[in-house]
Backbone as JSON, one array per atom type, in Angstrom:
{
  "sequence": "XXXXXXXXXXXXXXXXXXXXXXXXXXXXXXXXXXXXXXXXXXXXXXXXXXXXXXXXXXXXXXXXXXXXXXXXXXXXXXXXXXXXXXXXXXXXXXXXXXXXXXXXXXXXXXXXXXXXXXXXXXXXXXXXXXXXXXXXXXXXXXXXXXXXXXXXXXXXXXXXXXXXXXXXXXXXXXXXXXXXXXXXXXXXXXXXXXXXXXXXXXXXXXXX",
  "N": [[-8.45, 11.87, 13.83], [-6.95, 11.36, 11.69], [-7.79, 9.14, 10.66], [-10.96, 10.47, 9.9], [-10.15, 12.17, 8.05], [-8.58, 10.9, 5.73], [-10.5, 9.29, 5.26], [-12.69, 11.03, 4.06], [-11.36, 12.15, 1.95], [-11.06, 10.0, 0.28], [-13.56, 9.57, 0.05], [-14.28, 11.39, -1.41], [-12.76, 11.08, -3.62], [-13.5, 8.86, -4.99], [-16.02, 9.6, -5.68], [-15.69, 11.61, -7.55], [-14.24, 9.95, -9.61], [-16.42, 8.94, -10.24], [-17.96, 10.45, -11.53], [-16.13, 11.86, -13.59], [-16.19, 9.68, -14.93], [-18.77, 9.31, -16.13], [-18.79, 12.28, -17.15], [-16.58, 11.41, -19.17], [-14.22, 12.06, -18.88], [-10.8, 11.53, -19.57], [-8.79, 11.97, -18.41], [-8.61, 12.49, -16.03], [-9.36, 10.19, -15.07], [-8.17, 7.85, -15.79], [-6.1, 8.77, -13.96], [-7.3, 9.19, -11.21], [-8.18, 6.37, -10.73], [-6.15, 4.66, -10.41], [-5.29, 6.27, -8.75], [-7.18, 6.55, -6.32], [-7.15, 3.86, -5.06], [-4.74, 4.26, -4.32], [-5.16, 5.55, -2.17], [-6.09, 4.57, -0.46], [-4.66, 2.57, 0.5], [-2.48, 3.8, 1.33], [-4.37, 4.82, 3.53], [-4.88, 2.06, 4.88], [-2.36, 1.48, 5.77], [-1.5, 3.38, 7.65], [-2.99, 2.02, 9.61], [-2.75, -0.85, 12.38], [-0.39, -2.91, 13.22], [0.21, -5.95, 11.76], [0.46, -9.25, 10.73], [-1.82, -9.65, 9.71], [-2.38, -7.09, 8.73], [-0.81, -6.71, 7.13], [-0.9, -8.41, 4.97], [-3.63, -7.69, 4.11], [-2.47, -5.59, 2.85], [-0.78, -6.0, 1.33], [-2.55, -7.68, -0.74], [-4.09, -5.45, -1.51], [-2.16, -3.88, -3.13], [-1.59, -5.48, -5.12], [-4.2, -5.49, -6.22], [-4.17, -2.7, -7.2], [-2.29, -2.86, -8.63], [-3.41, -4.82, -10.66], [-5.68, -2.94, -11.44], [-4.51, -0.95, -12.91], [-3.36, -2.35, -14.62], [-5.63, -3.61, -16.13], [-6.78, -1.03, -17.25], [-5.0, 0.29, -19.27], [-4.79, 0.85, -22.62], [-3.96, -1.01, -24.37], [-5.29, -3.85, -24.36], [-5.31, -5.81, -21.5], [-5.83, -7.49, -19.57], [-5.53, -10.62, -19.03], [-3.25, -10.22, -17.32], [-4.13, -8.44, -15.79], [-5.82, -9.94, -14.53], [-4.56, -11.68, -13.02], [-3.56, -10.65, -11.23], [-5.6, -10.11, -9.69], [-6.29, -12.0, -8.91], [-4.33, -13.17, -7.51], [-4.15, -11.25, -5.74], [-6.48, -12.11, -3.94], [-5.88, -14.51, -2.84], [-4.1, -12.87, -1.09], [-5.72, -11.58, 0.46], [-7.45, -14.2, 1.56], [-5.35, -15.37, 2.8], [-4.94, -13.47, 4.54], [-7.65, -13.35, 6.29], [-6.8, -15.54, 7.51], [-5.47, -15.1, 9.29], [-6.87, -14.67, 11.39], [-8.58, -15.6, 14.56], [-10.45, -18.24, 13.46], [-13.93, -18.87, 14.3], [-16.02, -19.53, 13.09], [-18.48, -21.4, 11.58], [-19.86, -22.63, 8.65], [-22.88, -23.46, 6.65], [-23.6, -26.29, 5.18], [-25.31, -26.46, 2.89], [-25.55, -23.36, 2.66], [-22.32, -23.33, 1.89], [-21.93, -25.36, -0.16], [-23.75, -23.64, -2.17], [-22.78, -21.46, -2.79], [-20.87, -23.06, -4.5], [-22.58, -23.92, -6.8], [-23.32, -21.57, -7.74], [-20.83, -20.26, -8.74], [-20.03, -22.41, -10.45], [-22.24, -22.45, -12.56], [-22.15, -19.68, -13.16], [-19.7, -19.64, -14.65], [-20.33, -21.21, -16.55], [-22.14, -19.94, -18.14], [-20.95, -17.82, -18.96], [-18.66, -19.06, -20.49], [-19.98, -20.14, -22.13], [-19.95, -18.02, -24.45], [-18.94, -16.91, -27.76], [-16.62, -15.76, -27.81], [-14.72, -17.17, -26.46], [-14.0, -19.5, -27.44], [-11.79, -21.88, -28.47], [-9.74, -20.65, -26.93], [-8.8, -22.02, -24.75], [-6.66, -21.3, -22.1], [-7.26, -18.74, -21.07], [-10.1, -19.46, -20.84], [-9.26, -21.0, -18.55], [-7.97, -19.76, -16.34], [-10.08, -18.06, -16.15], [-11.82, -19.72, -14.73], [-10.34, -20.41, -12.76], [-10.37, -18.13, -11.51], [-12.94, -17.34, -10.19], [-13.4, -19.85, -8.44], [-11.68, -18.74, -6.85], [-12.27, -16.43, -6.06], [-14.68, -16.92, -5.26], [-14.16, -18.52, -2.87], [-12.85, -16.99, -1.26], [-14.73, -15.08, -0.16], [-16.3, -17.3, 1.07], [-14.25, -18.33, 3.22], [-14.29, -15.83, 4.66], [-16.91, -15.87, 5.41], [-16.0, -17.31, 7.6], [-14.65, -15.76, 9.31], [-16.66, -14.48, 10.69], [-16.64, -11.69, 10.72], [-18.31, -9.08, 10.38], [-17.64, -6.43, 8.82], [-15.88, -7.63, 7.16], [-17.16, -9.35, 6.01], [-19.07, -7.87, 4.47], [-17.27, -6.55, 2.78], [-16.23, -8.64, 1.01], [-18.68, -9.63, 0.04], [-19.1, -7.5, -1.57], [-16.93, -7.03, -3.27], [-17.19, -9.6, -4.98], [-19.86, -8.93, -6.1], [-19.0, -6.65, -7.21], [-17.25, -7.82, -9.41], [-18.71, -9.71, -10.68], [-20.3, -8.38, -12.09], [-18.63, -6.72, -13.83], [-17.57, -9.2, -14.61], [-19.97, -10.21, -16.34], [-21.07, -7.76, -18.3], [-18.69, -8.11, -19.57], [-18.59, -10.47, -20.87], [-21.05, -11.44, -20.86], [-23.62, -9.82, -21.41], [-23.46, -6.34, -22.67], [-23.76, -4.04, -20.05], [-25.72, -1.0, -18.84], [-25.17, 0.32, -16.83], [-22.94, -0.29, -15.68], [-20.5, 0.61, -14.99], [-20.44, 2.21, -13.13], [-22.03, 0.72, -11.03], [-19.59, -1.03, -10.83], [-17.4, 0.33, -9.79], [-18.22, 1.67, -7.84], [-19.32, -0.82, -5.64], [-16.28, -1.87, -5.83], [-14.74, 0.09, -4.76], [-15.91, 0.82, -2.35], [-15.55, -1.33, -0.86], [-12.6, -2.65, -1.4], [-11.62, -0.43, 0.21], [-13.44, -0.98, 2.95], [-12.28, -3.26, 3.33], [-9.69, -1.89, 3.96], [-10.08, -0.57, 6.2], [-10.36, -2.27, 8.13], [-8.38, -3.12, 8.99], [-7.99, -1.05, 11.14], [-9.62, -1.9, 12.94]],
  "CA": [[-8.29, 12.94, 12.86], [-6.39, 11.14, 10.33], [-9.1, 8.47, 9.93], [-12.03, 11.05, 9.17], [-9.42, 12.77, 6.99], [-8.73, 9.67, 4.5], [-11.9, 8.36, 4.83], [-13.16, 12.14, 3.72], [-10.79, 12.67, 0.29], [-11.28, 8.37, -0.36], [-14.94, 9.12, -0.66], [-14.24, 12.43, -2.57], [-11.75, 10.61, -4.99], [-14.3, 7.89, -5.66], [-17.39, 10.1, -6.59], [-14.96, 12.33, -8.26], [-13.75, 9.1, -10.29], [-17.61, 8.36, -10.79], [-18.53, 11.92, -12.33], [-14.97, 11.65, -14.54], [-16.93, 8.46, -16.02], [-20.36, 10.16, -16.87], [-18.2, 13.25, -18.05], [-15.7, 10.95, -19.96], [-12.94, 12.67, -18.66], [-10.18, 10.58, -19.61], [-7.68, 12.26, -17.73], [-9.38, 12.63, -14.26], [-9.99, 8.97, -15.04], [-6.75, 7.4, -15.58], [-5.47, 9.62, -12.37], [-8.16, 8.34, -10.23], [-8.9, 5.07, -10.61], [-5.18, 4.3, -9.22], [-4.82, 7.08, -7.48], [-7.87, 6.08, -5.08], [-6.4, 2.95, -4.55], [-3.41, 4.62, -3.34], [-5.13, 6.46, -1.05], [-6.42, 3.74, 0.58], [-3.23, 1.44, 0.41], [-2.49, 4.65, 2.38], [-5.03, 4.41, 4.87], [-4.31, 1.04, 5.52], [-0.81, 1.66, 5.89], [-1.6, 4.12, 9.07], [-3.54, 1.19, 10.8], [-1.41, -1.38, 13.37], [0.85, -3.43, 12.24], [0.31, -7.39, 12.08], [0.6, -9.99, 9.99], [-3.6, -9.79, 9.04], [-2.45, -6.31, 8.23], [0.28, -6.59, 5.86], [-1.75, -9.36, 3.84], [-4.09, -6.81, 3.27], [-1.98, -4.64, 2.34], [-0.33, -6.61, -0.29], [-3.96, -7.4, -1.49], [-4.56, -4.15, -2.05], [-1.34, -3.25, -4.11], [-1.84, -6.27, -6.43], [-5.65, -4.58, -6.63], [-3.94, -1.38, -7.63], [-1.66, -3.51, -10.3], [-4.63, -4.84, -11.54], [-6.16, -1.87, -11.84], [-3.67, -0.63, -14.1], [-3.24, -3.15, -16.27], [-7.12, -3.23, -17.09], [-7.28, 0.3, -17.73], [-4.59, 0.23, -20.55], [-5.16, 1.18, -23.82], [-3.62, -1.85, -24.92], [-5.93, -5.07, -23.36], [-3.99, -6.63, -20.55], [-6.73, -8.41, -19.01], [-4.64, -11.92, -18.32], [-2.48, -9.63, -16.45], [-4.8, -7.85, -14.53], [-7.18, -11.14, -13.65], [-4.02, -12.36, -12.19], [-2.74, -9.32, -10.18], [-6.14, -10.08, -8.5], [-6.21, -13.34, -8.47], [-3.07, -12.63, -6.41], [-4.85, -10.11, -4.41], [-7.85, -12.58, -3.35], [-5.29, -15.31, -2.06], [-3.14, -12.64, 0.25], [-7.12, -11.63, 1.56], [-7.36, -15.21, 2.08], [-4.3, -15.46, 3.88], [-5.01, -12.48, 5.88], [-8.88, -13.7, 6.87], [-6.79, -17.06, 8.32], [-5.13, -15.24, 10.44], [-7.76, -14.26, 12.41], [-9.39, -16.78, 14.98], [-11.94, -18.22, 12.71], [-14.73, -19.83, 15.25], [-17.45, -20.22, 12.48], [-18.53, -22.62, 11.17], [-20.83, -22.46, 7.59], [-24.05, -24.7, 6.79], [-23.06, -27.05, 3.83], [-26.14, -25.74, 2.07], [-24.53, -22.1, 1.86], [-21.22, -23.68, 1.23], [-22.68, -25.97, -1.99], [-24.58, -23.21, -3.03], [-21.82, -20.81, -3.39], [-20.01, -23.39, -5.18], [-23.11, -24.21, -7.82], [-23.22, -20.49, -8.46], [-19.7, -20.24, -9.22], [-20.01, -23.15, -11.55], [-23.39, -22.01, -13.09], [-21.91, -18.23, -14.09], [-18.65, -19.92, -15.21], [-21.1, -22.24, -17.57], [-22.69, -19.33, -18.8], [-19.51, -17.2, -19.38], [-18.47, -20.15, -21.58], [-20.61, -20.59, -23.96], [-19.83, -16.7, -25.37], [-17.91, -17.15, -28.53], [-14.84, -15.26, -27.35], [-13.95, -18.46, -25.52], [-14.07, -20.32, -28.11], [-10.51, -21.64, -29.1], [-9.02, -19.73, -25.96], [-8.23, -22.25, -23.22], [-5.93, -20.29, -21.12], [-8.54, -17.82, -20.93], [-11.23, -20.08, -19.88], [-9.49, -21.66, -17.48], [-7.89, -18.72, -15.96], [-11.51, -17.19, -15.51], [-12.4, -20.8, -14.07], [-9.63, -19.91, -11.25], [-10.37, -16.44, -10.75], [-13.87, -17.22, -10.28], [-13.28, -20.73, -7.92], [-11.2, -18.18, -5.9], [-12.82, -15.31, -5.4], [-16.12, -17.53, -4.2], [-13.41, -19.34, -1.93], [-12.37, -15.47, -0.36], [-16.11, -14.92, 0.44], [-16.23, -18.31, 1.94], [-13.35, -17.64, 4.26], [-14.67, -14.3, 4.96], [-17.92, -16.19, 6.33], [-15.65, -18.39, 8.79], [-13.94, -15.02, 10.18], [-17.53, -13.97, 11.65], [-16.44, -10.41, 10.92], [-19.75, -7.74, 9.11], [-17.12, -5.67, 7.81], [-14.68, -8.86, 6.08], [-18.14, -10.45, 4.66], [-19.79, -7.21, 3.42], [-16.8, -6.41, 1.84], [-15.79, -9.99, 0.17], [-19.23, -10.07, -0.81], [-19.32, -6.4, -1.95], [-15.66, -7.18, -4.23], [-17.98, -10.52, -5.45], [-20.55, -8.27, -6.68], [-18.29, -5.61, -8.53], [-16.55, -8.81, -10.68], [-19.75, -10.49, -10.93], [-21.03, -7.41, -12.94], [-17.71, -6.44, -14.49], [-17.65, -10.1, -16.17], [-21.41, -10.18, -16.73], [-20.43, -6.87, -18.94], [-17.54, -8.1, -20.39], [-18.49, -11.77, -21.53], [-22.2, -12.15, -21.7], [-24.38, -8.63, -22.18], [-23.11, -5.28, -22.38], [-24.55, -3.52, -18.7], [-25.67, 0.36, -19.24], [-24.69, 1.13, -15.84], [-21.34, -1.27, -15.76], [-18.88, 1.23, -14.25], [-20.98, 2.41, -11.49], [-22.16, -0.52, -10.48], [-18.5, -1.73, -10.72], [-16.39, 0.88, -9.25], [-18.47, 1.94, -6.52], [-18.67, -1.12, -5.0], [-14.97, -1.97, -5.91], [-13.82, 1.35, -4.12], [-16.0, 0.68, -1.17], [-14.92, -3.22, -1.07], [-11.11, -1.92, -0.69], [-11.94, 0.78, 1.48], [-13.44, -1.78, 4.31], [-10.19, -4.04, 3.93], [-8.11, -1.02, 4.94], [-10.48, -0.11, 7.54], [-11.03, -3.84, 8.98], [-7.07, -2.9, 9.86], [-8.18, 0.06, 12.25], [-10.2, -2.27, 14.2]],
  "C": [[-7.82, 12.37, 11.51], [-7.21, 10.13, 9.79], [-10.21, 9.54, 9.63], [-11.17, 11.49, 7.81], [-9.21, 11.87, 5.83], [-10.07, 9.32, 4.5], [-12.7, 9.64, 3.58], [-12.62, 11.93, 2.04], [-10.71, 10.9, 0.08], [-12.73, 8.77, -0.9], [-15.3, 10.27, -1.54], [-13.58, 11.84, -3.55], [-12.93, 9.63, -6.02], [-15.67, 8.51, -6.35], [-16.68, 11.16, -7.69], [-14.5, 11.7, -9.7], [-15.72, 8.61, -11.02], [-18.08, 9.49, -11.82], [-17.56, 11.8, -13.49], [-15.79, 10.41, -15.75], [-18.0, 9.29, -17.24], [-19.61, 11.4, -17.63], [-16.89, 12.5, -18.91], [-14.5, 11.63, -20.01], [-11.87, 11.51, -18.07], [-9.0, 10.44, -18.66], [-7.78, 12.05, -16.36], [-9.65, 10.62, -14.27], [-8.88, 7.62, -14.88], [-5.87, 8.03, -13.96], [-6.04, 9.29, -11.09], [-8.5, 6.81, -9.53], [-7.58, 4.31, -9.76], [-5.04, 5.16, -8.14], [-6.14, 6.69, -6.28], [-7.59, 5.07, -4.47], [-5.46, 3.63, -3.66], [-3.73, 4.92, -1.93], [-5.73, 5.57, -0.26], [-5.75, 2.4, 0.83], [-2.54, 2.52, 1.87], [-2.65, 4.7, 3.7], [-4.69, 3.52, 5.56], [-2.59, 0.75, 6.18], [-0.57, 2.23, 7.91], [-2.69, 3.02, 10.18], [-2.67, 0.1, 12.0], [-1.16, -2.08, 12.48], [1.01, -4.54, 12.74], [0.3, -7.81, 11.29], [-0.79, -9.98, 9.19], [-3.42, -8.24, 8.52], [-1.9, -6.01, 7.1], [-0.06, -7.21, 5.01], [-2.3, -9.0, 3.3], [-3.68, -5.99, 2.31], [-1.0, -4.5, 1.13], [-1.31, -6.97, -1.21], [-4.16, -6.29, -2.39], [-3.4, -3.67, -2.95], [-1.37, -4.17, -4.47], [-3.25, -5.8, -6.73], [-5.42, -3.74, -7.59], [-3.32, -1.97, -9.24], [-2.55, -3.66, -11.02], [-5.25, -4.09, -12.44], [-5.63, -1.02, -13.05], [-3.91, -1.25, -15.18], [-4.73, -3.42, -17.37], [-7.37, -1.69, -17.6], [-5.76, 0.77, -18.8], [-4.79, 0.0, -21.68], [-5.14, -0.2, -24.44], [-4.54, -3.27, -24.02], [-5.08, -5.91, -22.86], [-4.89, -7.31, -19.64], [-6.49, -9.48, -18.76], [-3.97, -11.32, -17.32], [-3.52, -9.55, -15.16], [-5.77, -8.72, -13.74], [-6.26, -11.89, -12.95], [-3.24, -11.64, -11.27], [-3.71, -9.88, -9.3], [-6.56, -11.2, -8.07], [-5.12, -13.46, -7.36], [-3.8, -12.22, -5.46], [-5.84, -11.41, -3.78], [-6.58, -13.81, -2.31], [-4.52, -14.47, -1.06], [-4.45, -11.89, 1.4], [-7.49, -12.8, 1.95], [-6.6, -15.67, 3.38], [-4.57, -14.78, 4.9], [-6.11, -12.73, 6.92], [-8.16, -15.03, 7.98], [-6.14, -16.94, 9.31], [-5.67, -14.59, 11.5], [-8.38, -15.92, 13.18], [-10.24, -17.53, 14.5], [-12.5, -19.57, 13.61], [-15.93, -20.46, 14.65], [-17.54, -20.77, 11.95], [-19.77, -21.93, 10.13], [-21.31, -23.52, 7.16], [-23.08, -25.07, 5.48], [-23.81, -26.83, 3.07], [-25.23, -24.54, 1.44], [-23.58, -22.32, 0.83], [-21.53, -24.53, -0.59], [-23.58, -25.06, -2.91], [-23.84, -22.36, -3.76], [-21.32, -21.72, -4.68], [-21.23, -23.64, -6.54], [-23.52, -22.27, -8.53], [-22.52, -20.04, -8.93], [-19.99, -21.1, -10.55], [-20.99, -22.65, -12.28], [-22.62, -20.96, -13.98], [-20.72, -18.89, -14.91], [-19.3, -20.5, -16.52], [-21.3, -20.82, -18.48], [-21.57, -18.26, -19.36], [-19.03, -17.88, -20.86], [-18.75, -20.5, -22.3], [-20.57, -18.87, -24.98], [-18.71, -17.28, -25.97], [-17.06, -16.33, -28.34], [-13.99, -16.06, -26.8], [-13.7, -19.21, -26.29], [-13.04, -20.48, -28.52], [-9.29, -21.2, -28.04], [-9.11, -20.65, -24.46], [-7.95, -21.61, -22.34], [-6.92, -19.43, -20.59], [-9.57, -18.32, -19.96], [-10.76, -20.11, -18.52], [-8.29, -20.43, -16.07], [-8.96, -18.07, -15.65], [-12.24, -18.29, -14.66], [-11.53, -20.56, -12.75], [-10.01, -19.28, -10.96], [-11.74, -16.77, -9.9], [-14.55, -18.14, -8.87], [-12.66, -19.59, -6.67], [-11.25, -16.93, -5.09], [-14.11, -15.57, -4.46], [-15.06, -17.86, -2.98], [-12.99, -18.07, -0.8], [-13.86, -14.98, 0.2], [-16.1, -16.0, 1.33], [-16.03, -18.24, 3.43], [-14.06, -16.74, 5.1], [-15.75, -14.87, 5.71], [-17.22, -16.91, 8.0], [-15.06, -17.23, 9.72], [-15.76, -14.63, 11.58], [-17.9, -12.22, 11.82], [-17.64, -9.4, 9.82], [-18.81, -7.23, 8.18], [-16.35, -6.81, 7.18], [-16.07, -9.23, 5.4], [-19.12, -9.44, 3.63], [-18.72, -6.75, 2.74], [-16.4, -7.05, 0.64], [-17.12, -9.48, -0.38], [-19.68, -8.67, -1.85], [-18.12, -6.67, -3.86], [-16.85, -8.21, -4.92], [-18.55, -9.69, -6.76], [-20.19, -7.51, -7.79], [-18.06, -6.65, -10.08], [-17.44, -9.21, -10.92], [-20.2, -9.8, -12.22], [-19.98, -6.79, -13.83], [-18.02, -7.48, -15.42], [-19.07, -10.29, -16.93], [-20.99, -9.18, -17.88], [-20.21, -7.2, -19.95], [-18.01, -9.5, -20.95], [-19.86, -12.1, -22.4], [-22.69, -10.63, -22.41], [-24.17, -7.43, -21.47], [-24.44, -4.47, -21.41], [-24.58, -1.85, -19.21], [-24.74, 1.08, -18.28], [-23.21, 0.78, -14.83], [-20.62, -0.53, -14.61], [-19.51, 1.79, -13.08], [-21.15, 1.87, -10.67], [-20.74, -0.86, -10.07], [-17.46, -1.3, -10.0], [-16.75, 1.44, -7.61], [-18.5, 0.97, -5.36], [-17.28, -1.9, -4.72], [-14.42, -1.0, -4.73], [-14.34, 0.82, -2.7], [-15.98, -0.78, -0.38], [-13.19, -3.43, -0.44], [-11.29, -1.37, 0.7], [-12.17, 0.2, 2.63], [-12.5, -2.8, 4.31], [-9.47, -3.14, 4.54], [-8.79, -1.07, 6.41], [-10.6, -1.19, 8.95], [-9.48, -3.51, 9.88], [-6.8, -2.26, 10.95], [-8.64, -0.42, 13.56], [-9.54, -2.67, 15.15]]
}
């Protein structure tokens, strides 16, 4: 009962938070975008209670920080790329403490890593970088460590840990795409939907 019930007003908050976009309702928008988090910091909260759970569950409230701090008026974007830079290492942590029996080809593994390097290349040559170390190499972590949380996520073996890693992937992929190289029409849809439902199977991976 109480899983249909969150799962129910999580996937009302999130289309609710998607319509708020398209209607530019600023208010419903700011109220949402953490508050769905919550509610699935929530969820996860009501699942058992282990060490692979609580990792998540600190994940997910440096997510929520994040979340904040990008959606301030004022640009806090160092902040918030390291709330989740945070977040990706305590989903790291949490993926290791599962049995991990698999094993990944060295193809995959090298390919991930030349696509990491590749987008980072191309990130880099936008003049906003230009001059801005810190920056770079702060988006050169985030970027090294969010492939590295997919990775992981392949060695657990688990559908729901790798479609969600690679779901979170996807959102930032298209967030910085966006934000660095060429403005996306459909940015925040793309970005929040699967953000929300990226979270959403971390809490739920806790139920299992």
């Amino acid at each position: 009962m109480i899983f249909s019930l969150f799962t129910a007003i999580i996937l009302l908050s999130s289309l609710t938070y998607l319509w708020a976009i398209k209607h530019k309702n600023q208010s419903l928008i700011y109220l949402l975008k953490p508050g769905t988090m919550l509610l699935i910091i929530l969820f996860a909260l009501t699942g058992t209670s282990s060490p692979y759970a609580w990792w998540v569950i600190v994940g997910l409230v440096f997510s929520l920080m994040g979340d904040i701090f990008l959606m301030l008026p004022k640009d806090r974007f160092l902040y918030g790329l390291f709330s989740f830079l945070i977040a990706h290492v305590c989903y790291i942590i949490a993926f290791l403490q599962i049995n991990l029996q698999q094993t990944v080809s060295s193809f995959f593994t090298v390919g991930l890593q030349v696509i990491a390097l590749l987008f980072f290349i191309l990130i880099l040559k936008r003049k906003r970088f230009k001059g801005r170390g810190s920056l770079s190499a702060a988006v050169f972590l985030y970027i090294m460590l969010i492939t590295g949380m997919v990775w992981v996520s392949l060695l657990t073996g688990n559908p729901l840990l790798i479609t969600a890693a690679l779901l979170f992937y996807f959102s930032d992929a298209t967030l910085a795409w966006d934000r660095f190289i060429q403005p996306l029409r459909y940015r925040h849809y793309f970005v929040m939907s699967t953000y929300f439902l990226a979270q959403y199977l971390f809490a739920l991976s806790i139920h299992q």
